[in-house]
Each structure stands twice: as structure tokens, then as C-alpha cells.
C-alpha positions in Angstrom: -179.5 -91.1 167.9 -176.2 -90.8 169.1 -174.2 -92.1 172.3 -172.9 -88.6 173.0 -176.0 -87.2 173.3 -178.0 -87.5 177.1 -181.0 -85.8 176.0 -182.3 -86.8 172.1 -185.1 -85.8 170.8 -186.4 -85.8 167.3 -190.0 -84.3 165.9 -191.6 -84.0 169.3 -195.3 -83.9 169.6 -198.1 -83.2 172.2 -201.3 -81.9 171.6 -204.3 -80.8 174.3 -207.5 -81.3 173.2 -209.4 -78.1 173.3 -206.5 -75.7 174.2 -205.5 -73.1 172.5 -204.3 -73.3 169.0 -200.2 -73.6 169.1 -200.4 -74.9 172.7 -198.2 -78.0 173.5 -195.8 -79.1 171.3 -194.9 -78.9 167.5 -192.5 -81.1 166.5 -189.2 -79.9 168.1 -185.7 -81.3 167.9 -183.3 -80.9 171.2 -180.0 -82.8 171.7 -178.3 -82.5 174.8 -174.5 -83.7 174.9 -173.5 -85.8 178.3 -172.1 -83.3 181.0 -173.9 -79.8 179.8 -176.3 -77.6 181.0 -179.2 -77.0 178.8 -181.1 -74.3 179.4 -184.7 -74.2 177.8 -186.4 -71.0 177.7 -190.0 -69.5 176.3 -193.0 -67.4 177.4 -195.9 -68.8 179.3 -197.2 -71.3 176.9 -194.3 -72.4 174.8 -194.2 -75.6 176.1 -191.2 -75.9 178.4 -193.0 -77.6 181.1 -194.8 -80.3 178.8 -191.1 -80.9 177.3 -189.6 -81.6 181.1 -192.9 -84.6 182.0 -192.0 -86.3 178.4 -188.2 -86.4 179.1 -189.7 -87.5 183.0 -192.0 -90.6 181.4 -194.7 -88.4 183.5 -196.7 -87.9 180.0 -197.0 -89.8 176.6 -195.9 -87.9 173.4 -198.2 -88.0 170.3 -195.2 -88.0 167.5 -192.2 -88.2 167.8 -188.9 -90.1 169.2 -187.6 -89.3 172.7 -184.4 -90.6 174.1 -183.1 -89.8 177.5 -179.9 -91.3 178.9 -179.8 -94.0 176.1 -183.2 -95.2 176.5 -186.7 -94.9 174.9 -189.4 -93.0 177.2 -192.1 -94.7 175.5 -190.9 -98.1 175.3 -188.1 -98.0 178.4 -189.7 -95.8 180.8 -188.4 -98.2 184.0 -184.7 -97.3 182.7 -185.1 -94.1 182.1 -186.7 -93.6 185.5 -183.7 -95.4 186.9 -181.2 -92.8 185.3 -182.9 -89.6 186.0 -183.3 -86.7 188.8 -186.3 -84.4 188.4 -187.3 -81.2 190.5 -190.9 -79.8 189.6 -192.1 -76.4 190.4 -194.4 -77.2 193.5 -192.6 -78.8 196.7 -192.4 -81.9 197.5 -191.3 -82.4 201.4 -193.0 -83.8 203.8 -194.4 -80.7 206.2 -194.2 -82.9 209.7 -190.5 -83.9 209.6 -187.6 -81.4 209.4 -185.3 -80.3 206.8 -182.9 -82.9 207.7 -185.2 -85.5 208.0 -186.9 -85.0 205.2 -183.8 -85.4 203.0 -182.0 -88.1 205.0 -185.6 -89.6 203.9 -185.0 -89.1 200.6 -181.4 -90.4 200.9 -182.8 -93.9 202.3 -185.3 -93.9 199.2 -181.8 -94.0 197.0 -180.9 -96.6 199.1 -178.0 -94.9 201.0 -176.5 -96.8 204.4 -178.0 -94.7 207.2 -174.2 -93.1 208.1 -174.3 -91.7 204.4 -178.1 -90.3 204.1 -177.3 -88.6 207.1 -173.9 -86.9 205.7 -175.0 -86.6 202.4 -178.4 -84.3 204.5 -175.9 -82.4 206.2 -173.6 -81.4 203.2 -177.0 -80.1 201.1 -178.1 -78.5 203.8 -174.4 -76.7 204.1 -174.5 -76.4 200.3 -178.4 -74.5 200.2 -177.6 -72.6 203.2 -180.5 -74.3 205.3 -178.3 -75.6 207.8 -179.7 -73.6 210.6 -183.2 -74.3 210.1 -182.3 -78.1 208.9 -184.0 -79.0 212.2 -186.8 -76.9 211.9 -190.4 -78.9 211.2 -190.8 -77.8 207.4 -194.2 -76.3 207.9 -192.6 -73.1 209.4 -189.9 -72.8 206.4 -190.7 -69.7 204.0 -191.3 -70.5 200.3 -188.1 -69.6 199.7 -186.8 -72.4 201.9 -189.1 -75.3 200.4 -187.8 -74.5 197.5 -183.9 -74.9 198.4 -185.0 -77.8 200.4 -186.7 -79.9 197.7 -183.7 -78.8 195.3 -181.5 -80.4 198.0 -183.9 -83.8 197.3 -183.6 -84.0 193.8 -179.8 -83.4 194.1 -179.5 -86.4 197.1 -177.4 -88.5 194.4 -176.2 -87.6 190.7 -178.2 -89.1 188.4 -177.0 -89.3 184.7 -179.5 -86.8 183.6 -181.3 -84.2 185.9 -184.5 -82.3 184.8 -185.6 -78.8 186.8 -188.3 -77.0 186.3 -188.1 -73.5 187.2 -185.1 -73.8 189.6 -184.6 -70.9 191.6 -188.5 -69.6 191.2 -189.2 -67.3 194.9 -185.6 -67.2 195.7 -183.6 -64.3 196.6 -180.7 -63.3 194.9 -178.1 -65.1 197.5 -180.8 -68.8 197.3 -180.5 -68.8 193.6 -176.4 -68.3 193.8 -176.6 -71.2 196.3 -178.2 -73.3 193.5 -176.4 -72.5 190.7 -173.3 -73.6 192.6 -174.7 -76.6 193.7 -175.9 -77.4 190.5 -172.8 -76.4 188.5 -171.0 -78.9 190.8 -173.5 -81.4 189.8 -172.4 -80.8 186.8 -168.8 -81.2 187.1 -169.3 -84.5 188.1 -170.5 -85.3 185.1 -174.5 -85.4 185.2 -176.0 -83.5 182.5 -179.1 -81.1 183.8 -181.4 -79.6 181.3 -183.5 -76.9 183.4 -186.2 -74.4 182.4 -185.9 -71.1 183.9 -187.7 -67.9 183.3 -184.7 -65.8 184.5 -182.4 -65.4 182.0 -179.6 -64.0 183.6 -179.9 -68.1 185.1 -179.4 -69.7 181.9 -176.7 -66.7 181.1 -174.6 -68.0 183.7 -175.4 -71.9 184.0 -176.5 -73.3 180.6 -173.6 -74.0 178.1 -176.4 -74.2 175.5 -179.7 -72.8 175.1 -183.1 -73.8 173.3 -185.8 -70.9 173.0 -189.2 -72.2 172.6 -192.2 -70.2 171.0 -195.5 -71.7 170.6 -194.4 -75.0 171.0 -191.6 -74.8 168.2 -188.2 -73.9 168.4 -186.9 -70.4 167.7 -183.6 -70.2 168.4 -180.8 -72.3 169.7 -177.0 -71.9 170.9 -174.6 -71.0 173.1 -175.6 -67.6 175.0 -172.6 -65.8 172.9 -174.1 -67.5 169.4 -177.5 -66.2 170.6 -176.6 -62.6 171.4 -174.3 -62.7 168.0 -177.9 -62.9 166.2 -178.9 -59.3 167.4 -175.7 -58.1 165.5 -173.3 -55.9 167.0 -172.2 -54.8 170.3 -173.0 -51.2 171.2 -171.2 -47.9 172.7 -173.2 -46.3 174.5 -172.3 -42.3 175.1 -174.1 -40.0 177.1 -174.0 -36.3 176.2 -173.3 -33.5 178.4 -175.9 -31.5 175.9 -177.9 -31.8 173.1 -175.2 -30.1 171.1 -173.1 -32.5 172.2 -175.6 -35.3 171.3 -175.8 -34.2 168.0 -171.9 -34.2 167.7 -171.5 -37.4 169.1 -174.0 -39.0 166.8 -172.3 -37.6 163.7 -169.2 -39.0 164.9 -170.9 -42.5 165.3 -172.2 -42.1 162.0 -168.6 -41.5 160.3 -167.3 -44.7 161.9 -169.6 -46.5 159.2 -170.9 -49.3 161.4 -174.5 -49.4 161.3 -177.3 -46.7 162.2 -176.3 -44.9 164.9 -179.8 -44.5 167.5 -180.5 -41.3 169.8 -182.4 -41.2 173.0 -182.2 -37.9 174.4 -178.7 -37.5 175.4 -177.8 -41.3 174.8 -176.2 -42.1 172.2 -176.1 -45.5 170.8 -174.2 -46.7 168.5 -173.4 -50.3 167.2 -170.2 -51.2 166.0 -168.6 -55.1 164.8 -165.2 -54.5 166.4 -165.9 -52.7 169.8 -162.3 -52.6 171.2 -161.3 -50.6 167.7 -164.1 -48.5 167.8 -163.6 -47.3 171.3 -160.4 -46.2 170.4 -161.3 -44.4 166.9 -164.2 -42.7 169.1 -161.9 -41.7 171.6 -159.5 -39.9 168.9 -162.7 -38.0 166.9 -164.3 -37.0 170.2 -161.0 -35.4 171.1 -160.4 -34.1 167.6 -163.8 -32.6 168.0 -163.6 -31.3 171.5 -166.9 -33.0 173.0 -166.5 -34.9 176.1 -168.8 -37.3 177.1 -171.5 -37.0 180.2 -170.7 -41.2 180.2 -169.5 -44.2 177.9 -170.6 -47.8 177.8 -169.3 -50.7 176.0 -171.8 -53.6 175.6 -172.9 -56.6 173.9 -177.1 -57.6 173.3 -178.5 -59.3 176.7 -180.0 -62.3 176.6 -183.1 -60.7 177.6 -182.8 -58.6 174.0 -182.5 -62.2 172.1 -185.5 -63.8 173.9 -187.8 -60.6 173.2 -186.6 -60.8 169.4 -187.3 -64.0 169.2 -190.5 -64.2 170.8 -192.3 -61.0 170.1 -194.4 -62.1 167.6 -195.6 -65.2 169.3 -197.0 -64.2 172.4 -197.6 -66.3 175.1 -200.5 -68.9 174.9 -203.0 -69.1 178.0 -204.5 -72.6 178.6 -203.7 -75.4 180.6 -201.0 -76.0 182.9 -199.3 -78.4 181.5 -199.0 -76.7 178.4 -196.7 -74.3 180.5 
């Protein structure tokens, strides 16, 4: 264990008895450092919820040691529950009162004076964009709107560690903006927030570290730019204004002695280690061979490319919720 590290977990286990084989989890490792986001991905089934109730105290491992914020979960579950923020996947306001009373509740809870529950209500609804409805009853919100409102609960103070499940699940493009900011400035005031998400352009932009989970085991793990660094090369992508051209093109690709060069009709796609000098070599042979390109694109593997590697031969596992 080390001081530097919120999250610290070694040779984590949880079984369900009478799931499906690989369900829960299989002894993974995750370390968090203080004042990150970690973002922890996987198919239905991998496990990612399961991992977010044992870092919450809300469920015993079998094996295993778990450290969050310093403390044990099994053995210091009162001070763990003292230094943490969780947001689930399922609301959790109260339907009767409105937005703003609903979270000047929640504020009272943390033991905030009544003058600050009620401006700290005010600035989440400002920063979730809910300020107009904030005195709306919260039975008539969308689901989009419970959503942003309980995110604006768990985010009432800045705990030292801050679990979310599934963040911006049934939010619009703008919502889930509105909680990446919010979160990121979270962040910059130095809580660390490990979040599961099953967008990926999310833990693109917010994590600073990701964990890929398969089957309850971990597949991959890094920075987004280690991850997509494990597909290989970046790619140019040329489209051809024939299949002449094509043909051309991908001869030229060949000669530049990268890697295989791949045809898709009149796409051609061709990987290459240094893109910035391969444009430019391109450009010169294209010239020298009088073909001019329909379109060109420079681009490096997605994140979505690295999770479908790593996954594809695990599936997802069906079973129990919490095995999620």
C-alpha cells in the first residue's frame, strides 16, 4: 500500500453463487493516485459495478485487500464512509420536494449552516444547468434531469475519493458536457473520482488513467494515449477518386514500408509509425505519380478500437445485476 495512492487494491475477489462462470471478480489489481480520474471500463458483465459497492463498503470481498482513502473497507468501513462520495446508476431524490430542496437537503445531511446548503444548491444547479426547473417538484423532471440532479448530490461537498457509476447515462450531449466540467473541477480541487462509464469518448476526455475489465479480470490498463499505442500505428486514410486511383494509391502506401496497407473500396488505409513524415512522403509520390486524392485523413486508433480488441474474445456475461 502506498500513501500516494487514493484507490489500492490488490487480488480482488467476489464471487455469485450460481452465476455465470467468470461473473464477479477475479482477482484484479487497481491503484488510483490522489487527484486523478480513473476511468474503469468493460462489457456488460465485467464487473465494474461490483468493483464501485466494494470500494463503497456496500458489499464484502471474498479475497483480497481493499484500500480506499487510507483505510481498510473490511475492517474501517465507518472511515471510509466518512471520506467518500458515491453516485449509483438509479436516482436518488426525493420526488415531493424540488430540485433545490432536494439538494439544500442533501447539503444539511453534510452538515452545512443553512446560508451555505442553500448557495452551495444554487451553484449546482447553475453548474448542471437545472437552474430553471430547480423549483420544479422532481416528479415532473425528465430522466435526463434526475440524473443531473442526483449528480449535483453526490457532488454537494468534495469528498477525498468520489465513486460514479455510469455518470452521464440518459443525458444529452450538452448534460454530459455539464458533468464532465463539474466533475473535472471536482477534480482540480483535488478529490480523486474513479467513475465507470460505458461511453468511451467520456473516459477519452475525463480519465487521466484507464482500467479495462473483461470477465472480471483486467485486460488492459493506461493512459488513453498508452492504450491506443497498443493497436500500433496511426493511419492515413486516402479516398480515391477511382479504382485506378485506388490501386495507385495503395502501391504508394505499400512503398512507404510501414505496415500492410488495407483497401475498402476506394479507401485507402494505410498505417504508418511517424504520421507527420509520412504525410509528407505521400504528398511527394502522389504528385510524382499524378493521382489526386477524392479525401485524406490523418488518425490515431479510438478508444472504442482498443476496448473492442481487448474485449472481443470475452463477451459479455449475463447474470445478476450486481455482477454488472
Amino acid at each position: 500500500m502506498t500513501d500516494e495512492l487514493a484507490i489500492d487494491v490488490r487480488g480482488l475477489h467476489k464471487g455469485f453463487g450460481g452465476g455465470t462462470e467468470g461473473a464477479g471478480l477475479n482477482g484484479i489489481d487497481l491503484g488510483v493516485p490522489r487527484g486523478t480520474v480513473c476511468g474503469l471500463l468493460g462489457p456488460n458483465g465485467a464487473g465494474k459495478t461490483t468493483a464501485v459497492r466494494i470500494l463503497a463498503t456496500l458489499m464484502r470481498p471474498d479475497a483480497g485487500t481493499v484500500r480506499v482513502a487510507g483505510h481498510d473497507v473490511r475492517t474501517q468501513a465507518r472511515q471510509v464512509r466518512s471520506r467518500i462520495g458515491l453516485v449509483g446508476q438509479h436516482a436518488a431524490v426525493d420526488e415531493i420536494l424540488d430540485g433545490r430542496q432536494n439538494l439544500v437537503m442533501f447539503a444539511r445531511l453534510n452538515h452545512l449552516s443553512t446560508r451555505d446548503a442553500h448557495r452551495r444548491a444554487d451553484e449546482l444547479l447553475a453548474d448542471l444547468s437545472l437552474e430553471d426547473t430547480g423549483r420544479q417538484p422532481v416528479s415532473t423532471y425528465s430522466g435526463g434531469m434526475r440524473r443531473r440532479l442526483d449528480l449535483a448530490a453526490g457532488l454537494i461537498v468534495a469528498p477525498d475519493v468520489l465513486l460514479v457509476d455510469e455518470p452521464s447515462t440518459g443525458l444529452d450531449p450538452s448534460g454530459r458536457r455539464d458533468v464532465w466540467a463539474a466533475l473535472r473541477r471536482l477534480v482540480d480541487g483535488g478529490t480523486t473520482v474513479l467513475l465507470t462509464t460505458q461511453y468511451l469518448e467520456e473516459a477519452d476526455f475525463l480519465a487521466d488513467r484507464i482500467t479495462m475489465l473483461a470477465a472480471g479480470r483486467v485486460v488492459g490498463e493506461g493512459t488513453p494515449d498508452e492504450l491506443k499505442a497498443r493497436l500500433g500505428s496511426d493511419w492515413i486514410e486516402v479516398q480515391a477518386a477511382d479504382a485506378e486511383d485506388a490501386r495507385s494509391i495503395a502501391a504508394i502506401g505499400q512503398q512507404l514500408g510501414e505496415a500492410e496497407v488495407g483497401v475498402d473500396g476506394l479507401w485507402v488505409r494505410i498505417p504508418v509509425a511517424d504520421r507527420a513524415r509520412a504525410v509528407l512522403e505521400l504528398a511527394v509520390r502522389l504528385r510524382e505519380a499524378d493521382v489526386v486524392p477524392a479525401d485524406i485523413t490523418v488518425r490515431r486508433p479510438s478508444l472504442d478500437e482498443v476496448f473492442f480488441e481487448l474485449t472481443a474474445d470475452t463477451g459479455s456475461v449475463s447474470g445478476d445485476e450486481v455482477a454488472a
